[in-house]
N, C-alpha and C positions, 0 to 999 in steps of 0.2 A: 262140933268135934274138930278135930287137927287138919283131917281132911276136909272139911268144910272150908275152912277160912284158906285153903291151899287156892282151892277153886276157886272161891270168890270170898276175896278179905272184904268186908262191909263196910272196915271203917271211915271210909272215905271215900266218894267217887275214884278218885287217881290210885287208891290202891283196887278198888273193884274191877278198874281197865288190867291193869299191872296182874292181877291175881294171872292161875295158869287156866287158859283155855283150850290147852293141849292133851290132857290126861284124857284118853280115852275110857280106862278099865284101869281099877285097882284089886280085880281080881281075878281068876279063871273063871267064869261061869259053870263049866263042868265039871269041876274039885269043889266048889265050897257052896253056899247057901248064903244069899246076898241080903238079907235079912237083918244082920248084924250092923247094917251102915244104915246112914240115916238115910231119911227119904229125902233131905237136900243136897246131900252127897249125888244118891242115887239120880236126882233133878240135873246137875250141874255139869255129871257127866254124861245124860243124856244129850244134854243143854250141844259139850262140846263135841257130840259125836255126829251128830242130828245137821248141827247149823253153826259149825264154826269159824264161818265169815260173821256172825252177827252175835256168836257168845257174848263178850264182852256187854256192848248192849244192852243185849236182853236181859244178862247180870246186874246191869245197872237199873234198867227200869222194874226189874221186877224186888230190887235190896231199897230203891230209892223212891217213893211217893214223893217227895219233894226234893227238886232239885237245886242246891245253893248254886248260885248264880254268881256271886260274890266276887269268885276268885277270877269271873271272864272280863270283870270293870275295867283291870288294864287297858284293855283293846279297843275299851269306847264303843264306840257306835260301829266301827270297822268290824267287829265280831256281830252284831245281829242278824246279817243273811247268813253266815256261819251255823247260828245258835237256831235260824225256822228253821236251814235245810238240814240238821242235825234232827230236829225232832219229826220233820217230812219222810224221811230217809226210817223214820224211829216204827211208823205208824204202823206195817204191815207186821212190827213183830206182835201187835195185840192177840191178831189171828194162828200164832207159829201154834204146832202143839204137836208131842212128842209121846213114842210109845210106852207105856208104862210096862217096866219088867213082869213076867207074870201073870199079867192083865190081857184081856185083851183089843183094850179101847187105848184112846190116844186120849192124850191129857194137855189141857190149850196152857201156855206154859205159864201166862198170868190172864188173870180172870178182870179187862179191863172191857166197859164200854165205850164205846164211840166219844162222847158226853164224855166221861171221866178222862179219857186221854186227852181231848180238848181243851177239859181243867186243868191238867196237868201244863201243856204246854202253853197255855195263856198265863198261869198264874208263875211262871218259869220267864216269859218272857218280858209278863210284866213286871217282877223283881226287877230285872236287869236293866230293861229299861229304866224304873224310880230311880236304881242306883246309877246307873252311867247319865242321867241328868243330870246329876249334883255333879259329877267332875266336870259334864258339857256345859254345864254354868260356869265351875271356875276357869273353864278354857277362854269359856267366851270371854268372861270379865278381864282374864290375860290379853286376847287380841282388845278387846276396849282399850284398855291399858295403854299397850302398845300403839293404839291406834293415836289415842289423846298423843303420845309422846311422838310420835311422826309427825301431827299436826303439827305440834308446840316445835318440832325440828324444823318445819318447813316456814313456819311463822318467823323463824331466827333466822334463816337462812336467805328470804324475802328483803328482809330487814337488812342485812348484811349486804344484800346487793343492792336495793335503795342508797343505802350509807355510801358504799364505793363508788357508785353513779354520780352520786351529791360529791364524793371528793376528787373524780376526775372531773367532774364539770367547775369546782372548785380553784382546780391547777391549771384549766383552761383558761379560765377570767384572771387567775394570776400571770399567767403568761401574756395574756392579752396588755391586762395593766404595763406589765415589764416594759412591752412593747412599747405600748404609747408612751411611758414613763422617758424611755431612750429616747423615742423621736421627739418628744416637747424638750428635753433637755438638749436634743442637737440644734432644734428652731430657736431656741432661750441664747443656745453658744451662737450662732448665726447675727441674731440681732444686735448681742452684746459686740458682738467683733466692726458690724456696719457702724454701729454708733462710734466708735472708739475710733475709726479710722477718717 
């Protein structure tokens, strides 16, 4: 119904958080006969009147047996202490359970075992995990990458001071030669001057 999908839109996690977990009563209890709305209606606004720090939630685990994972790959590895303490935080709504209009027993608000919510959160964590491998591969093969072209910079860079070292010891031995070149040419004008006189 209309008012079903107000409370909790199914179609998507992010509209099931978004959905209104504020509506307490969509009707006077003492004028009309509650009969006419659905029993997920009836549920949802138990849900928000009962326990509405953990509505959203419970809406979630109780519309979603599998959780896509998909959309938290962005974050990598940096979201899986996020993604336990999300479903640590999740566990104790197994037990919540709320009183049914008319009735007079209380109704546990989803029907999950120990074991099955354990399934639930391993096979949640394992998706994300398979999936943020594959991007933590191509990260890594990027730092590889990077890494080979730092080498290969430092390789050129070695090189380049080797090379500068080889040409200032270069212009040292040319300087030297100059040197001696001047003084054998001053002993050469010397001799030539002795003999001539």
């Amino acid at each position: 119904s209309a008012f079903s999908s107000v409370l909790c839109n199914t179609s998507t996690v992010n509209n099931t958080y978004l959905s209104n977990h504020t509506i307490l009563a969509l009707w006077d209890e003492d004028l009309g006969d509650v009969d006419d709305f659905d029993e997920d209606v009836s549920l949802y606004l138990q849900l928000n009147k009962n326990y509405p720090e953990h509505a959203a939630r419970c809406k979630i685990f109780m519309n979603r047996t599998h959780l896509n994972m998909a959309p938290l790959f962005q974050w990598e590895l940096k979201f899986l202490p996020l993604a336990v303490d999300w479903f640590e935080r999740s566990k104790p709504f197994t037990t919540l359970s709320i009183p049914i209009i008319n009735e007079y027993e209380d109704k546990t608000i989803f029907e999950e075992s120990d074991a099955e919510f354990q399934s639930r959160v391993l096979t949640a964590l394992y998706e994300f995990v398979r999936g943020v491998r594959k991007k933590v591969l191509e990260r890594r093969n990027e730092l590889i990458l990077m890494a080979a072209y730092d080498d290969k910079i430092a390789v050129v860079k070695q090189g380049n001071k080797r090379l500068h070292e080889d040409v200032e010891q270069r212009d040292r031995k040319i300087t030297q030669l100059e040197k001696e070149n001047k003084r054998l040419r001053a002993v050469v004008k010397s001799v030539r001057n002795a003999l001539d006189s």
